[in-house]
ZASE-696302 format. One record per atom (N, C-alpha, C): residue number from 1; chain; atom name; x, y, z. Coordinates in pm, 1 decimal, padded with zeros to 6 digits. Atoms other than C-alpha are relative to their C-alpha. Layout:
N
SITE   nr  kette  atom      east     north        up
SITE  NUM      A    CA         X         Y         Z
...
// end
This chain:
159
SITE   nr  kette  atom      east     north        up
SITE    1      A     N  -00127.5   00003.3  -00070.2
SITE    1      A    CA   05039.8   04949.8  -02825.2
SITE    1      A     C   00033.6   00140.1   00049.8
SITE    2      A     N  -00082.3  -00124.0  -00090.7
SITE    2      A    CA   05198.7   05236.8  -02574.6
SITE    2      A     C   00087.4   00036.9  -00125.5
SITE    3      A     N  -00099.9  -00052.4   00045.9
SITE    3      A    CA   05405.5   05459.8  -02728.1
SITE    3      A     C   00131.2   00007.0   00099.1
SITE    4      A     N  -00131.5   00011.9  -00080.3
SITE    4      A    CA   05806.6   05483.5  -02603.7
SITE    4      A     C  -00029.7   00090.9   00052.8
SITE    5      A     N   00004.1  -00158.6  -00120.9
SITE    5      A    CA   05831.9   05641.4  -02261.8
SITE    5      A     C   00081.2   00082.7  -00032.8
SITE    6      A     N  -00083.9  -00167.1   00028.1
SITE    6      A    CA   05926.5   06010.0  -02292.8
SITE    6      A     C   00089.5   00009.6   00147.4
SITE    7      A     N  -00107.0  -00046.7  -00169.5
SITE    7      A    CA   06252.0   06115.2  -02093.3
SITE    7      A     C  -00028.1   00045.4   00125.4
SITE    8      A     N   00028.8  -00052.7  -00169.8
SITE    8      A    CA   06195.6   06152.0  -01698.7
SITE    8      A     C  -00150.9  -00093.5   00031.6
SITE    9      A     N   00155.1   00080.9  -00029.7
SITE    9      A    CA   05824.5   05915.2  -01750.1
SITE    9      A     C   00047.9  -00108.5   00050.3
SITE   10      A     N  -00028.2   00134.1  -00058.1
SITE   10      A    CA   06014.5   05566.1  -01694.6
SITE   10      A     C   00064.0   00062.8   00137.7
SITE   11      A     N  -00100.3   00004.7  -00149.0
SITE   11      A    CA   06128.7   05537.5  -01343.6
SITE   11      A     C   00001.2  -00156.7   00062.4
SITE   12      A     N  -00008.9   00108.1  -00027.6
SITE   12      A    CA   06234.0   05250.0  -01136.1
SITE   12      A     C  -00009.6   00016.5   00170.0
SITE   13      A     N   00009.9   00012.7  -00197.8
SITE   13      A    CA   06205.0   05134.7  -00716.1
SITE   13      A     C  -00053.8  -00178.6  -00008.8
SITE   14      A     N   00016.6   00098.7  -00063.5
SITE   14      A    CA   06209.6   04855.6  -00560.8
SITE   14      A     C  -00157.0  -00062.9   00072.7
SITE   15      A     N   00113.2   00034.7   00020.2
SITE   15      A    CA   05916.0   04642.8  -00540.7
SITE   15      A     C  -00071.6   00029.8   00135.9
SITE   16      A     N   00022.4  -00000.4  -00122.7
SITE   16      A    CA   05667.6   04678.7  -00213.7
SITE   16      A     C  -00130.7  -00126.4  -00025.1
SITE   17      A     N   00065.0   00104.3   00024.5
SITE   17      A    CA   05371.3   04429.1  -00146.8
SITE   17      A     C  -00133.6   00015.5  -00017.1
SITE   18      A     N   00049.2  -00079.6   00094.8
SITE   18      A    CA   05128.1   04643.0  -00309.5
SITE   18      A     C  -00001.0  -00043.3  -00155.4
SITE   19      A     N  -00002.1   00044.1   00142.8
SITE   19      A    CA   05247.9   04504.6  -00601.2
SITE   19      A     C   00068.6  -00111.0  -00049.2
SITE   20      A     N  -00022.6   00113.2   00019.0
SITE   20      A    CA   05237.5   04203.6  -00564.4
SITE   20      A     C  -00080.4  -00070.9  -00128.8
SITE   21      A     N   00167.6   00022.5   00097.1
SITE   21      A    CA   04876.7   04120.8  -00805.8
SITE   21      A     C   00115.7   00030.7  -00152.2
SITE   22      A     N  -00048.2  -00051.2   00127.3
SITE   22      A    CA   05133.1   04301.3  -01108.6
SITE   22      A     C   00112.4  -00111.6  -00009.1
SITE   23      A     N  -00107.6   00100.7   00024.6
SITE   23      A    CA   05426.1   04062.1  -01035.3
SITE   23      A     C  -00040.1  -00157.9  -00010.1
SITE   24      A     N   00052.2   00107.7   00011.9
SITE   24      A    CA   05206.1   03769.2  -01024.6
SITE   24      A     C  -00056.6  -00029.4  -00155.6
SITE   25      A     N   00041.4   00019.6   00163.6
SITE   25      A    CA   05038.6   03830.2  -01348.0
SITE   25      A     C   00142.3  -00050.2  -00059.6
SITE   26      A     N  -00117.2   00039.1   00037.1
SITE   26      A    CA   05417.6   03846.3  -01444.3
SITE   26      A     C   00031.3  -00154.6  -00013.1
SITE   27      A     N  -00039.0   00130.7  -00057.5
SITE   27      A    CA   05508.7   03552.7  -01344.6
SITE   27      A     C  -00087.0  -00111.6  -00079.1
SITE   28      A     N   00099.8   00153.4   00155.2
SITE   28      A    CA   05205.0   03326.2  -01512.9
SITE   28      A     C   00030.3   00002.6  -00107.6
SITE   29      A     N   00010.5   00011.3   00086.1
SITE   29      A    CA   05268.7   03492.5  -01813.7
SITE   29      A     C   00174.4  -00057.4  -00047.3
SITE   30      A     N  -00103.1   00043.3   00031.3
SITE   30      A    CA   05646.4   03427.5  -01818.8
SITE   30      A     C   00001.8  -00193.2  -00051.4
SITE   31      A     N  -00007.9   00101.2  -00026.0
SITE   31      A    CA   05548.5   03085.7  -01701.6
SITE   31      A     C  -00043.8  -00078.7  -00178.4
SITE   32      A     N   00034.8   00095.6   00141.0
SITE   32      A    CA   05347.5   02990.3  -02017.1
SITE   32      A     C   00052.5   00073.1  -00134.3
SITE   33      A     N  -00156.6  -00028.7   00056.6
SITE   33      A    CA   05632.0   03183.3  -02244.5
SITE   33      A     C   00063.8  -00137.6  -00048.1
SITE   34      A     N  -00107.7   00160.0   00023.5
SITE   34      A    CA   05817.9   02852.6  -02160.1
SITE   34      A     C  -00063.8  -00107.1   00021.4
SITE   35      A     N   00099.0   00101.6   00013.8
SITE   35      A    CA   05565.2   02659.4  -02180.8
SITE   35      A     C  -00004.9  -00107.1   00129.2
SITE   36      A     N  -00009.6   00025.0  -00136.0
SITE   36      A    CA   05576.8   02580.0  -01799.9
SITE   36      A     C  -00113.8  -00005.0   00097.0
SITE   37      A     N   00133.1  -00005.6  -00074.5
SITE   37      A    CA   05289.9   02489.3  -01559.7
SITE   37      A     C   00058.1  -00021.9   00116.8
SITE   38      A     N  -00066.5  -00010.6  -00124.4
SITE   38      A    CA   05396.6   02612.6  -01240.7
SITE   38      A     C  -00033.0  -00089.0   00146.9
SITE   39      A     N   00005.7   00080.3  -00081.1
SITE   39      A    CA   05387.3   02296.9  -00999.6
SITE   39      A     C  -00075.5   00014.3   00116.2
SITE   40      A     N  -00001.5  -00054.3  -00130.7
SITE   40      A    CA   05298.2   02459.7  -00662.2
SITE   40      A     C  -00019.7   00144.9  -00029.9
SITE   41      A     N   00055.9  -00118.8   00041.7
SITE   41      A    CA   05141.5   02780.8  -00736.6
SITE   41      A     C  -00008.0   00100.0   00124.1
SITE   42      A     N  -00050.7  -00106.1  -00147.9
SITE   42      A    CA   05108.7   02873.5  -00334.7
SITE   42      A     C   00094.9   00014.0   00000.8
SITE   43      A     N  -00102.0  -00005.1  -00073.0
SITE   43      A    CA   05417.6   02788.3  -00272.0
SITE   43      A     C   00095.5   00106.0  -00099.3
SITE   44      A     N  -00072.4  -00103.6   00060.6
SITE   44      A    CA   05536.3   03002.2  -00571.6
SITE   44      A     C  -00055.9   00112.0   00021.8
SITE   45      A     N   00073.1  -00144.7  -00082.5
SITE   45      A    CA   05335.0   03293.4  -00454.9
SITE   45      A     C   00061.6   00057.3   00133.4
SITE   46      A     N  -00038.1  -00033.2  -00134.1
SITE   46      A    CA   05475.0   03276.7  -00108.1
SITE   46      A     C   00154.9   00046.8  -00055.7
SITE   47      A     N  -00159.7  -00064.6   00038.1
SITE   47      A    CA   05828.2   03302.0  -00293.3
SITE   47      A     C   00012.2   00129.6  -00045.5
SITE   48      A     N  -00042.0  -00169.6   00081.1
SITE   48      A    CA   05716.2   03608.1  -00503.6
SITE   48      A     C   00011.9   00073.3   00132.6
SITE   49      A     N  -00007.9  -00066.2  -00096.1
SITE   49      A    CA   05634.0   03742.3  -00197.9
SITE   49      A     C   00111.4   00017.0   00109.4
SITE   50      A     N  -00135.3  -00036.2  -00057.9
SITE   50      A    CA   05920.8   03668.4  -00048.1
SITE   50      A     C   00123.6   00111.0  -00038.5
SITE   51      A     N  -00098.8  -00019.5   00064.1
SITE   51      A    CA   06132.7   03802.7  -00278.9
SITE   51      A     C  -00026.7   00161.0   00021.6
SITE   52      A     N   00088.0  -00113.3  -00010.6
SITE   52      A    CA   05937.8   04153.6  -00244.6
SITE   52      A     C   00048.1  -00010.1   00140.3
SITE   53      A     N  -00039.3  -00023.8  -00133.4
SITE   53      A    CA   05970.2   04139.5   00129.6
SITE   53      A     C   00131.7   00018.0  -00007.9
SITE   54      A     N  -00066.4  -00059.5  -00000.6
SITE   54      A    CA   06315.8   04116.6   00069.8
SITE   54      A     C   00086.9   00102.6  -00056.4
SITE   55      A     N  -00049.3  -00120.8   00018.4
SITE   55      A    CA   06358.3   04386.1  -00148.5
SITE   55      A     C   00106.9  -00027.5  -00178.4
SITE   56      A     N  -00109.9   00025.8   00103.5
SITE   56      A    CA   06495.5   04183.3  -00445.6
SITE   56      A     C  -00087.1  -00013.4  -00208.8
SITE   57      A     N   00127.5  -00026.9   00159.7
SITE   57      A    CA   06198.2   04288.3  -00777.5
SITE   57      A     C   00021.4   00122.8   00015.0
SITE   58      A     N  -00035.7  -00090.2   00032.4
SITE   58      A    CA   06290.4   04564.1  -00908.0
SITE   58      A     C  -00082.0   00049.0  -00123.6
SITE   59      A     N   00116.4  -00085.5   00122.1
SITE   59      A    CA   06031.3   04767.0  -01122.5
SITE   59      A     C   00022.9   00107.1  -00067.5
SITE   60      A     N  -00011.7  -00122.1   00105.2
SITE   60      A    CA   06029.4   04973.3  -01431.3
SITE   60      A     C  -00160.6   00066.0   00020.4
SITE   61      A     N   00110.8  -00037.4   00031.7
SITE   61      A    CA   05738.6   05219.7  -01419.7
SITE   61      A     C  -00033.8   00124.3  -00084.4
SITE   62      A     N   00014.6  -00113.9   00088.2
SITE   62      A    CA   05533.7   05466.2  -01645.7
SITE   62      A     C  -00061.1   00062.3   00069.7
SITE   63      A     N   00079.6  -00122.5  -00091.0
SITE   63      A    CA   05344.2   05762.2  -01471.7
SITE   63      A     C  -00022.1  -00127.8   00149.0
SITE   64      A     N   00025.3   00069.4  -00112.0
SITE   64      A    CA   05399.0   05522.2  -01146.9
SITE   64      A     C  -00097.2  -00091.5   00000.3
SITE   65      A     N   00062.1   00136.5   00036.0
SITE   65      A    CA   05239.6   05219.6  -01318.7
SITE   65      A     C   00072.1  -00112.7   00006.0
SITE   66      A     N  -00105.7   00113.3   00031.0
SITE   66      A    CA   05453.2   04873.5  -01280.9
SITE   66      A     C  -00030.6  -00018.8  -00144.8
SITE   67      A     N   00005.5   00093.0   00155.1
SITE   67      A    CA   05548.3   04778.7  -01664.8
SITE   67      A     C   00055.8  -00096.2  -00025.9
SITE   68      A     N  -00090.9   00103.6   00043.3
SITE   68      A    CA   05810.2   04552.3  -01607.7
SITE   68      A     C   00058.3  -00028.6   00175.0
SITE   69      A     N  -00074.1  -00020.6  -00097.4
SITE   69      A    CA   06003.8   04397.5  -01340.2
SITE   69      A     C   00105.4  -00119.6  -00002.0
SITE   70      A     N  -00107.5   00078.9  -00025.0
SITE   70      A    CA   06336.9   04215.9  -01257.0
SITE   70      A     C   00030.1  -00106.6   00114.5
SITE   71      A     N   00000.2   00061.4  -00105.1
SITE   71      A    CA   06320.9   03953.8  -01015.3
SITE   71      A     C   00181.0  -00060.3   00021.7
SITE   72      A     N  -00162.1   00003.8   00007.4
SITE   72      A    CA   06685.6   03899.2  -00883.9
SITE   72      A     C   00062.7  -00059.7   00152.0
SITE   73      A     N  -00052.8   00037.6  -00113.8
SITE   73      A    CA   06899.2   03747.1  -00605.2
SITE   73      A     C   00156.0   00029.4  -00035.3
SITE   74      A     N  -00145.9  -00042.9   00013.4
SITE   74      A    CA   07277.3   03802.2  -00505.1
SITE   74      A     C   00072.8  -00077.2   00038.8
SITE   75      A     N  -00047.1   00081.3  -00021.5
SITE   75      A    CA   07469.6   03548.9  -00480.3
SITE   75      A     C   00170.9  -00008.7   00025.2
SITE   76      A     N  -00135.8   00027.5   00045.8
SITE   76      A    CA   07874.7   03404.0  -00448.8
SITE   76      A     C   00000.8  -00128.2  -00005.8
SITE   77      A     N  -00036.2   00136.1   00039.1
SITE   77      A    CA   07783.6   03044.0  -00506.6
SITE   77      A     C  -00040.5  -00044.2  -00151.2
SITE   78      A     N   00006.6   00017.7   00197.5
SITE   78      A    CA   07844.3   02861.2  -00870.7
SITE   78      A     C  -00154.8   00011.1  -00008.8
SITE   79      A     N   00244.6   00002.8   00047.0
SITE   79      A    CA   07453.7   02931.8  -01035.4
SITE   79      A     C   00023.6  -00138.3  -00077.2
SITE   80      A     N   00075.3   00111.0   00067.0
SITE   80      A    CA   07490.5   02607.3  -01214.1
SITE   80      A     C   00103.8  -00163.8   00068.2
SITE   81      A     N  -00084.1   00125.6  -00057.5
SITE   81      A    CA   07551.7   02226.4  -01126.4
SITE   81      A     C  -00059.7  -00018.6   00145.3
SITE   82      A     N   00068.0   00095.0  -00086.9
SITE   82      A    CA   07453.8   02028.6  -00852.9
SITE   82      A     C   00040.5   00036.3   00156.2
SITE   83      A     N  -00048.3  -00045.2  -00115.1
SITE   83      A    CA   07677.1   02137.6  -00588.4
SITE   83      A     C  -00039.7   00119.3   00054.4
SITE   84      A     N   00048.8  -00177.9  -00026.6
SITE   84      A    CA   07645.8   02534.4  -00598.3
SITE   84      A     C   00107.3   00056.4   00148.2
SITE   85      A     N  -00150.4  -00052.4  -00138.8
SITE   85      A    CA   08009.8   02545.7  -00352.9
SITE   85      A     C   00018.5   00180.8  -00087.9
SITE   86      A     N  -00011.1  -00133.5   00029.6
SITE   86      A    CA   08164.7   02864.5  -00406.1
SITE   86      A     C   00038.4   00050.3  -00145.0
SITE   87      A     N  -00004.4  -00016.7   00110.7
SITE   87      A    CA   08194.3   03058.3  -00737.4
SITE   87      A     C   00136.8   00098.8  -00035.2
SITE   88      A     N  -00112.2  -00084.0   00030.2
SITE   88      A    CA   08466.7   03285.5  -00656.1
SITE   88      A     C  -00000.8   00171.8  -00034.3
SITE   89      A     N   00002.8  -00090.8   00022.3
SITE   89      A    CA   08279.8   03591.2  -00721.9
SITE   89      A     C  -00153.1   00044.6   00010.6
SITE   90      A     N   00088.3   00013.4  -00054.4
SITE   90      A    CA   07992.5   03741.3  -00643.1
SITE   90      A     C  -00127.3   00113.5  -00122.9
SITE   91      A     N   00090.8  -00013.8   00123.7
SITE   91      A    CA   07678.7   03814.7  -00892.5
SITE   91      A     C  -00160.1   00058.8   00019.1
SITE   92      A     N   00139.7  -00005.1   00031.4
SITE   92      A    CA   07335.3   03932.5  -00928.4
SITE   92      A     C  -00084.8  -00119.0  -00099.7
SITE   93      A     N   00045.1   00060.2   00052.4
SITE   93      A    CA   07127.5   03649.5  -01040.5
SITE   93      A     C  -00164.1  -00010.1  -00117.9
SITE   94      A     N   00123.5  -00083.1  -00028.9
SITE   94      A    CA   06820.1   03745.2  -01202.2
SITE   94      A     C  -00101.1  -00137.5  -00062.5
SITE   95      A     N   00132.4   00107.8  -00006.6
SITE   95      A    CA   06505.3   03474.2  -01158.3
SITE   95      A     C  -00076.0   00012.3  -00112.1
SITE   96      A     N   00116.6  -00075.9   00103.3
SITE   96      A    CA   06265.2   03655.8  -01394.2
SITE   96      A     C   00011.0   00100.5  -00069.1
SITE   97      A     N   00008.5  -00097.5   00043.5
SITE   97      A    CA   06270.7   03924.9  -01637.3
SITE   97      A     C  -00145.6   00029.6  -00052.8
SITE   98      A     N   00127.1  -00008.3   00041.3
SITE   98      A    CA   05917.5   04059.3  -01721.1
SITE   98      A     C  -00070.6   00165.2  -00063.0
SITE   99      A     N   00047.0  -00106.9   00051.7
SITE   99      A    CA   05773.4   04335.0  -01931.2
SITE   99      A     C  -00127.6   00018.7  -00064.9
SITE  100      A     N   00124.3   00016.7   00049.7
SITE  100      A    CA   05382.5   04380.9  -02007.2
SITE  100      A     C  -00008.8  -00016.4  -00084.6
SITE  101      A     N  -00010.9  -00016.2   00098.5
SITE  101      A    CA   05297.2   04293.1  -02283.0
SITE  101      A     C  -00032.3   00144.3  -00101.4
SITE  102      A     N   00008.9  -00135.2   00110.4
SITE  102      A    CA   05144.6   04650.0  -02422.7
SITE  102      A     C   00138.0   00104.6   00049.2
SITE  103      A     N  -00084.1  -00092.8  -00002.4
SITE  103      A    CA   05483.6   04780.9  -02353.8
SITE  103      A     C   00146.4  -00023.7  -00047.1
SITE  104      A     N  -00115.1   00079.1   00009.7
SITE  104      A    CA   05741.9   04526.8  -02484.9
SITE  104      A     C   00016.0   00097.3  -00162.0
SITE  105      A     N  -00095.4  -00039.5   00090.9
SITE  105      A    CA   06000.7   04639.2  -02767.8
SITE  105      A     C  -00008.9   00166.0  -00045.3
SITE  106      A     N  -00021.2  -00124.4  -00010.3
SITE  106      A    CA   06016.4   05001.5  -02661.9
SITE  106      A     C   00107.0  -00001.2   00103.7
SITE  107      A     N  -00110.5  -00047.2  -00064.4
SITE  107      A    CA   06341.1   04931.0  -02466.5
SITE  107      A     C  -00016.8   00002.9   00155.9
SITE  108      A     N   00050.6  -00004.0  -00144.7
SITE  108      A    CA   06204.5   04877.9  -02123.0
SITE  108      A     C   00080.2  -00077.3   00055.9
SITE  109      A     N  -00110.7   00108.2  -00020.5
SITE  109      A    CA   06379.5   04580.5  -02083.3
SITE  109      A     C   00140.5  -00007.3   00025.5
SITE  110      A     N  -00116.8  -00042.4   00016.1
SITE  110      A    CA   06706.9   04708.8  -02154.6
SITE  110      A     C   00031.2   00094.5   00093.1
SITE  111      A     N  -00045.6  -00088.1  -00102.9
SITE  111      A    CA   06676.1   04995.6  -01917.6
SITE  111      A     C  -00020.4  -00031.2   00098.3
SITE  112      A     N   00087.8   00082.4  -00090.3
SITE  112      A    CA   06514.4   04794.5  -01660.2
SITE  112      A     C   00178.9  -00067.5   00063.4
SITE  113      A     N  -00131.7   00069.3  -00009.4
SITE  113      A    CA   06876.0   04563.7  -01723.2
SITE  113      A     C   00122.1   00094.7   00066.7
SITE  114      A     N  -00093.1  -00110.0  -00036.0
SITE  114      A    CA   07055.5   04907.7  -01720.4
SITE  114      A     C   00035.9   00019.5   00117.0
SITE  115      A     N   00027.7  -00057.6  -00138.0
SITE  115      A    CA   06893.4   05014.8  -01375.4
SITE  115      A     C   00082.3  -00104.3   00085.1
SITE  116      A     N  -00063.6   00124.7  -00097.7
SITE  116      A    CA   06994.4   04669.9  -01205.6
SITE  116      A     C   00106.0  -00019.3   00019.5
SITE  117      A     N  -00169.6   00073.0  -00037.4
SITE  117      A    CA   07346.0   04645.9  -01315.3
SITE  117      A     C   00064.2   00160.4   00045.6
SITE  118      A     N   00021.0  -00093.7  -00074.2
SITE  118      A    CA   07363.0   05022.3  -01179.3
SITE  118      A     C   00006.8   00002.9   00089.4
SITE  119      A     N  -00043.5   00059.1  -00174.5
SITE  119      A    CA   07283.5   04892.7  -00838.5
SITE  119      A     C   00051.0  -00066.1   00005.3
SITE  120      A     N  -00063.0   00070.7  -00015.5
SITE  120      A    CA   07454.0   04634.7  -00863.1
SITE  120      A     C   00176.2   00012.2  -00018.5
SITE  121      A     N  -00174.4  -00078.8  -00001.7
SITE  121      A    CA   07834.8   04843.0  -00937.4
SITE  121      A     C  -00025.8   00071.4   00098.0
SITE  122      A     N   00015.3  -00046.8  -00112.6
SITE  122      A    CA   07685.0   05037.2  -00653.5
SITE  122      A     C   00091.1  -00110.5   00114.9
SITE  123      A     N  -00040.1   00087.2  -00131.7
SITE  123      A    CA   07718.4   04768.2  -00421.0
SITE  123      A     C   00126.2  -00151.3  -00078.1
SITE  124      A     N  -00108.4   00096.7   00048.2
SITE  124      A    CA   08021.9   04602.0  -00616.4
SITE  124      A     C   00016.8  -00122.9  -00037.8
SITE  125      A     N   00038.0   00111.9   00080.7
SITE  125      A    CA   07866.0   04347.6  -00788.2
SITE  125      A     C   00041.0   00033.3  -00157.3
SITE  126      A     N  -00104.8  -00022.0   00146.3
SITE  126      A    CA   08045.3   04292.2  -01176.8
SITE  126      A     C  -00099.0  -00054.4  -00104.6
SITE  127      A     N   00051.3   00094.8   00097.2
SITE  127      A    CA   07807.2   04059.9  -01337.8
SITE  127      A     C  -00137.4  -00012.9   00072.6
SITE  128      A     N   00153.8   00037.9   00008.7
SITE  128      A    CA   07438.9   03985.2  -01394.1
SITE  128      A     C  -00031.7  -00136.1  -00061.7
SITE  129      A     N   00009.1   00097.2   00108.9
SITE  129      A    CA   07392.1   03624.4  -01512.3
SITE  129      A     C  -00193.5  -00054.9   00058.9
SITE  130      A     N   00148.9   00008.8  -00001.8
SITE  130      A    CA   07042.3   03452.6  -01568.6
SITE  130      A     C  -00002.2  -00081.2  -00109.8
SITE  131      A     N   00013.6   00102.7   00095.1
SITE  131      A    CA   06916.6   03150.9  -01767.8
SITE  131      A     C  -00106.6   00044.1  -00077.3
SITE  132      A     N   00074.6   00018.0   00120.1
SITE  132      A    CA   06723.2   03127.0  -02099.4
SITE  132      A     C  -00025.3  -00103.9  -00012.0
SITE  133      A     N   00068.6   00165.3   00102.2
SITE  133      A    CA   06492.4   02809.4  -02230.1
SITE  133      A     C   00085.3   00037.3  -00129.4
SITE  134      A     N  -00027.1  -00015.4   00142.0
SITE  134      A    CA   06621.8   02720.5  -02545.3
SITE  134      A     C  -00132.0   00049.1  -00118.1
SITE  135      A     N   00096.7   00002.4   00060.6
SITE  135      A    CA   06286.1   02720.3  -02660.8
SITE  135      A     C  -00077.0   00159.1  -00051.6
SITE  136      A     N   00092.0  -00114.5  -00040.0
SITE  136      A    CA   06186.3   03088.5  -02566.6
SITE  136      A     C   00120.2   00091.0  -00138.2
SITE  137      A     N  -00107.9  -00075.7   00066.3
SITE  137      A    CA   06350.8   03250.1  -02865.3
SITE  137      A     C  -00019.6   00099.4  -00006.6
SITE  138      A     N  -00020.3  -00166.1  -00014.8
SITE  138      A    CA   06212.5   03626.5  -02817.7
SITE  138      A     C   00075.1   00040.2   00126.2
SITE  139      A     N  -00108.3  -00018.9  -00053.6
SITE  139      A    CA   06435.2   03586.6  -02507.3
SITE  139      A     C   00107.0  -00058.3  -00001.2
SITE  140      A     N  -00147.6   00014.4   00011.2
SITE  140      A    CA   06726.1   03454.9  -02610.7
SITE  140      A     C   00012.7   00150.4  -00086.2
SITE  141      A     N   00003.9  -00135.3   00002.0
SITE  141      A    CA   06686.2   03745.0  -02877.3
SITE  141      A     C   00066.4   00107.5   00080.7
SITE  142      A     N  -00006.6  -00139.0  -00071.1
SITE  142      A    CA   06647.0   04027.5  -02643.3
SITE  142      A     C   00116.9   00014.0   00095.7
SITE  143      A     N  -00127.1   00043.2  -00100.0
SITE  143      A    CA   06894.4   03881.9  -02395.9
SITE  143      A     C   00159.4   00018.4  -00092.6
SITE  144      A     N  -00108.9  -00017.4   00098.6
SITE  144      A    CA   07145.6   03898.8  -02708.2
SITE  144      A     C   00014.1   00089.6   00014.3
SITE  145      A     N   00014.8  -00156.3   00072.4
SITE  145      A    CA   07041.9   04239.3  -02819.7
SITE  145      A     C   00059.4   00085.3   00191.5
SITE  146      A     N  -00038.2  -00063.4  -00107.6
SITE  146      A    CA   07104.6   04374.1  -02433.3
SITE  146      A     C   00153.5  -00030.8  -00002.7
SITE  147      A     N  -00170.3   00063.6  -00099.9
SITE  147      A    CA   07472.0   04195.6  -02384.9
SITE  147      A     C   00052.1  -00108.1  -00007.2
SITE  148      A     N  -00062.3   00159.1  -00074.0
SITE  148      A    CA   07456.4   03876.5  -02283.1
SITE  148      A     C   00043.9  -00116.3  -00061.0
SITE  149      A     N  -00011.5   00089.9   00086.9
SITE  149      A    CA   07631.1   03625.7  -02407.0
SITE  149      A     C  -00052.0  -00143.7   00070.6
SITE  150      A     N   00003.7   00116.4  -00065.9
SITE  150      A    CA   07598.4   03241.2  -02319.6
SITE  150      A     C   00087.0  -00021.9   00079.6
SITE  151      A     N  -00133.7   00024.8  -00104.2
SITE  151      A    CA   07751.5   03134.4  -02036.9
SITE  151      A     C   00018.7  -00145.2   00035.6
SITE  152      A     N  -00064.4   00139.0  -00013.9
SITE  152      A    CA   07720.0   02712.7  -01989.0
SITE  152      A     C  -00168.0  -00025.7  -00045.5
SITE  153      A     N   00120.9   00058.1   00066.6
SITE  153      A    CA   07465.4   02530.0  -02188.0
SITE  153      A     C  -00066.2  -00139.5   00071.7
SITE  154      A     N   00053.0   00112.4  -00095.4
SITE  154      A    CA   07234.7   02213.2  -01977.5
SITE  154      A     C  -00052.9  -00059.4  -00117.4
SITE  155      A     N   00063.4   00109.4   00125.1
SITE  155      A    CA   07129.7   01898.0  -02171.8
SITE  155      A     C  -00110.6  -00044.1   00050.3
SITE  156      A     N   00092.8   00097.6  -00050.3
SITE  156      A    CA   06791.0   01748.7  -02122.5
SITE  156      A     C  -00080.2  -00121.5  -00082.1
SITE  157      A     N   00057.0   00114.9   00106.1
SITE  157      A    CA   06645.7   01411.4  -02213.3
SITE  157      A     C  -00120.3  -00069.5   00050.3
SITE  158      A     N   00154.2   00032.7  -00048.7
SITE  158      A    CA   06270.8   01328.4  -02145.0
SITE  158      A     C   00019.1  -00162.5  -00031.6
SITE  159      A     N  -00009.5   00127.2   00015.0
SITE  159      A    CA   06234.6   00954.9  -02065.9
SITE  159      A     C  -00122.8  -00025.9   00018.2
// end
């Protein structure tokens, strides 16, 4: 395992499409996390990439290595429920949180969270919300340990 980055080594920037191959790994491994087999695999590729084009993955790095990254959108409509009319306020949503594994529980995560809600009082955004599986309990965890509390719980019933 890495040792914790030394002061001035982590840095953060906005994703380019260069690094895309690092956010993809991301992404599978989140996927089977939640024990998720990602349906449409182009078509989720074309999204990472989207999301990168527009500027909305946000990377933690060590000597200008991606270790982690925040996948995120900005929204003012409700994030949950069927409708998604207006919410009344306007949010950073964040899609994905992801941190390599040889670099997890050295706080990356947390500053990673830091950096985002940073830009996000920049540009006068108040709130960061973002869903958890019930299942995934080293992120509910970590998601605790940063802040967050629960915000509306979904029922599901396999038929």
């Amino acid at each position: 395992m890495a040792g914790a980055p030394q002061p001035g080594e982590l840095s953060f920037r906005i994703a380019g499409e260069g690094d895309f191959d690092f956010v993809w790994e991301g992404r599978v491994d989140i996927a089977k996390a939640d024990d998720y087999t990602i349906p449409d695999v182009k078509k989720d590729k074309e999204r990472a990439l989207s999301a990168i084009r527009e500027g909305k993955l946000l990377l933690a790095l060590i000597g200008g290595k991606p270790v982690a990254f925040a996948w995120f959108s900005i929204s003012d409509k409700t994030p949950f429920g069927a409708g998604y009319g207006p919410f009344g306020r306007k949010y950073a949503f964040v899609d994905y949180v992801y941190v390599h594994p040889e670099f997890r529980r050295l706080g990356i995560g947390k500053k990673l969270y830091d950096e985002l809600g940073k830009r996000c009082k920049e540009e006068g955004i108040k709130e960061i919300i973002l869903d958890v599986l019930e299942l995934n309990e080293r992120s509910k965890e970590f998601h605790k340990k940063a802040g967050f509390e629960p915000f509306v719980t979904l029922y599901s019933k396999r038929l």
